[in-house]
C-alpha positions in Angstrom: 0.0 0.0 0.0 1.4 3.6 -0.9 0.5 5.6 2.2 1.8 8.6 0.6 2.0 9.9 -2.2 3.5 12.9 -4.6 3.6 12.7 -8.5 6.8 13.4 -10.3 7.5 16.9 -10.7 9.3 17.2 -14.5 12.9 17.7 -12.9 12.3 14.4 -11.6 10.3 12.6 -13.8 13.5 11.3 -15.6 16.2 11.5 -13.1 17.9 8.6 -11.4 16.4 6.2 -9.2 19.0 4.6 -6.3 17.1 1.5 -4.0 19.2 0.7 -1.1 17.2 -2.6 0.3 17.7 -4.6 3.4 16.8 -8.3 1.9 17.0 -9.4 5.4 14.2 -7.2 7.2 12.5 -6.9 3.9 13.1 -10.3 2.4 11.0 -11.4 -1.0 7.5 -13.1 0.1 7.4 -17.0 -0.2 5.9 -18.0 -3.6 7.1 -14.5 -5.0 9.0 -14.6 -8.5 12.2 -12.8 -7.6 12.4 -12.1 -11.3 9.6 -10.0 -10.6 10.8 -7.2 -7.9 12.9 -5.2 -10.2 10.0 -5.1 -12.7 7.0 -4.4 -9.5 9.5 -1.4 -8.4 9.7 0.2 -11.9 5.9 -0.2 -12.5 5.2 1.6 -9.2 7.6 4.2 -10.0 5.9 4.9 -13.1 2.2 5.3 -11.8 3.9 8.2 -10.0 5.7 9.5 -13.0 9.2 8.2 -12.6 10.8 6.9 -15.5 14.4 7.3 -14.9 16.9 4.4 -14.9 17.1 2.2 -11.9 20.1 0.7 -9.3 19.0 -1.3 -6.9 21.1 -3.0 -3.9 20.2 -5.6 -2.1 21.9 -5.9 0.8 22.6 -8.8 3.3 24.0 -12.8 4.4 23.2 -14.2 0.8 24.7 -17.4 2.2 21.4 -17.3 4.5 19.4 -16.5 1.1 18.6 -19.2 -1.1 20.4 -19.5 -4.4 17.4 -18.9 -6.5 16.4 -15.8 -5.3 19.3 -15.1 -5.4 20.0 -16.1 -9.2 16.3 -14.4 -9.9 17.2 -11.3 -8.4 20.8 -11.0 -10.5 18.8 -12.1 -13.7 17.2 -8.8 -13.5 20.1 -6.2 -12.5 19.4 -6.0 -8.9 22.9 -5.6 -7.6 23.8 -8.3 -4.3 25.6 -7.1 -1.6 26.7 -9.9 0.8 27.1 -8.2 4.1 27.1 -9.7 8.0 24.7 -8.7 10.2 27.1 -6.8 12.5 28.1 -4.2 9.9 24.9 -4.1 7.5 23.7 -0.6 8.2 26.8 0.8 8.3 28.0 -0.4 4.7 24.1 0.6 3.1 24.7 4.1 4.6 28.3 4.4 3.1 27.2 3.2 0.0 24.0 5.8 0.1 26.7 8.5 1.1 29.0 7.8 -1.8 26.3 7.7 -4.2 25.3 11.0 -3.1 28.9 12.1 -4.0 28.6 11.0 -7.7 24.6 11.8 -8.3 23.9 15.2 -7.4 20.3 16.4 -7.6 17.5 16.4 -8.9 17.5 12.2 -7.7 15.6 10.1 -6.0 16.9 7.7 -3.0 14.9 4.9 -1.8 15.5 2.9 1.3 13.7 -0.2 1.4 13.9 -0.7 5.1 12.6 -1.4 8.6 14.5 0.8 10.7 14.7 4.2 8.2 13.9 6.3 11.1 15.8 4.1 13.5 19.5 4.1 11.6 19.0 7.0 8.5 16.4 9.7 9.9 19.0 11.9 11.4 21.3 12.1 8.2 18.4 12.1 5.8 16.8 14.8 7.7 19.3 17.0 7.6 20.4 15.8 3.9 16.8 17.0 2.4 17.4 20.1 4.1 20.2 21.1 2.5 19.7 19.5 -0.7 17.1 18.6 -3.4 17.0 15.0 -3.1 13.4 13.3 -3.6 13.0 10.1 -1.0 10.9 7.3 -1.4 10.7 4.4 1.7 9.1 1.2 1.9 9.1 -1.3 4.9 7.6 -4.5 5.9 5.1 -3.0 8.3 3.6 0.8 9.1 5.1 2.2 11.5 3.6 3.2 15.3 5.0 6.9 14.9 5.0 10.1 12.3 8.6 10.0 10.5 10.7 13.2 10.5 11.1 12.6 6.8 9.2 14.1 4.1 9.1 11.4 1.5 7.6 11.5 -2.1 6.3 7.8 -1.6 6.0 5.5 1.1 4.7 1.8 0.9 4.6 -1.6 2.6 7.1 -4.0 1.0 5.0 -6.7 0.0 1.7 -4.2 -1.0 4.7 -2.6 -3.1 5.4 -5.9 -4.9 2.1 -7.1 -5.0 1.2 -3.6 -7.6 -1.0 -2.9 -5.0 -1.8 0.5 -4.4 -4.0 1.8 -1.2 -3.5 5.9 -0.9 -4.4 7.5 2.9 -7.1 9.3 2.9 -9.0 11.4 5.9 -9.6 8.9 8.7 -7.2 6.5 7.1 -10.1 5.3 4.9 -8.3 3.5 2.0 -8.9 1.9 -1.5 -6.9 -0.9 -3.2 -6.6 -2.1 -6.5 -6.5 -5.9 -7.3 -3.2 -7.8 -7.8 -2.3 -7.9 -11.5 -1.7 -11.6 -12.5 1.7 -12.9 -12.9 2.8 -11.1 -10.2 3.4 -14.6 -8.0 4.5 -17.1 -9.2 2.5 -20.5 -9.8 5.5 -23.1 -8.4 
């Protein structure tokens, strides 16, 4: 589900994309085609009127990840970063940080994520303040308490996959579309 929501202003309609995703915290659903999240993340891009090119990272133990997700994920051009638990936060935010260094604005970041507020908040605060990055977060469940973030997009990681899309609306009132077929796969 997309609980918020901003359409691509023209300086960003075409600019890059980076996806920094915890595989662990956010892992691919059982019975999902992992052949299918590169694809499910560009199509909900687009709704919003993001068409630029794509990196994603998936960060985490891929010897704790089976092989063919981990085969399905490459097939597509998501990029596998094998980290250990003790220093996985530490080596997405230095990646993010370089990235930063070699994609100025107009951008978008996305951090795919449980703990955004947790780990990032303070440096992505203060980042969006000073710069004119856009942000888009997704995470595996909503969180009990307003972010300090102002993000373009926010959705629930397997809502995001699914091509579901459920906007908030006064009272937190919501409306969802069906799941497009071929979306999970059949073995």
């Amino acid at each position: 589900m997309v609980v918020n929501y901003i359409a691509a202003t023209p300086e960003y309609a075409t600019a890059k994309i980076a996806v920094w995703w915890d595989l662990k915290g956010c892992p691919i659903p059982e019975g999902y085609d992992a052949r299918r999240v590169r694809p499910s993340m560009e199509a909900a891009f687009k709704q919003r009127g993001y068409s630029g090119p794509v990196s994603i990272t998936a960060y985490g133990d891929h010897k704790q990840t089976p092989d063919h997700l981990l085969r399905g994920l490459s097939s597509t051009g998501v990029a596998l970063a094998h980290t250990i638990p003790e220093a996985h936060c530490n080596i997405m935010r230095l990646d993010w940080m370089d990235w930063q260094d070699c994609n100025p604005p107009p951008a978008t970041m996305m951090l795919i994520f449980d703990g955004v507020d947790n780990v990032f908040s303070p440096n992505l605060v203060l980042e969006q303040q000073m710069t004119n990055y856009n942000l888009f977060v997704a995470y595996s469940y909503r969180p009990c308490k307003m972010s300090a973030l102002v993000t373009s997009a926010e959705w629930l990681w397997e809502s995001l996959l699914a091509g579901k899309r459920t906007q908030r609306f006064p009272k937190e009132e919501t409306f969802e579309e069906s799941v497009p077929d071929g979306f999970w796969s059949s073995s």
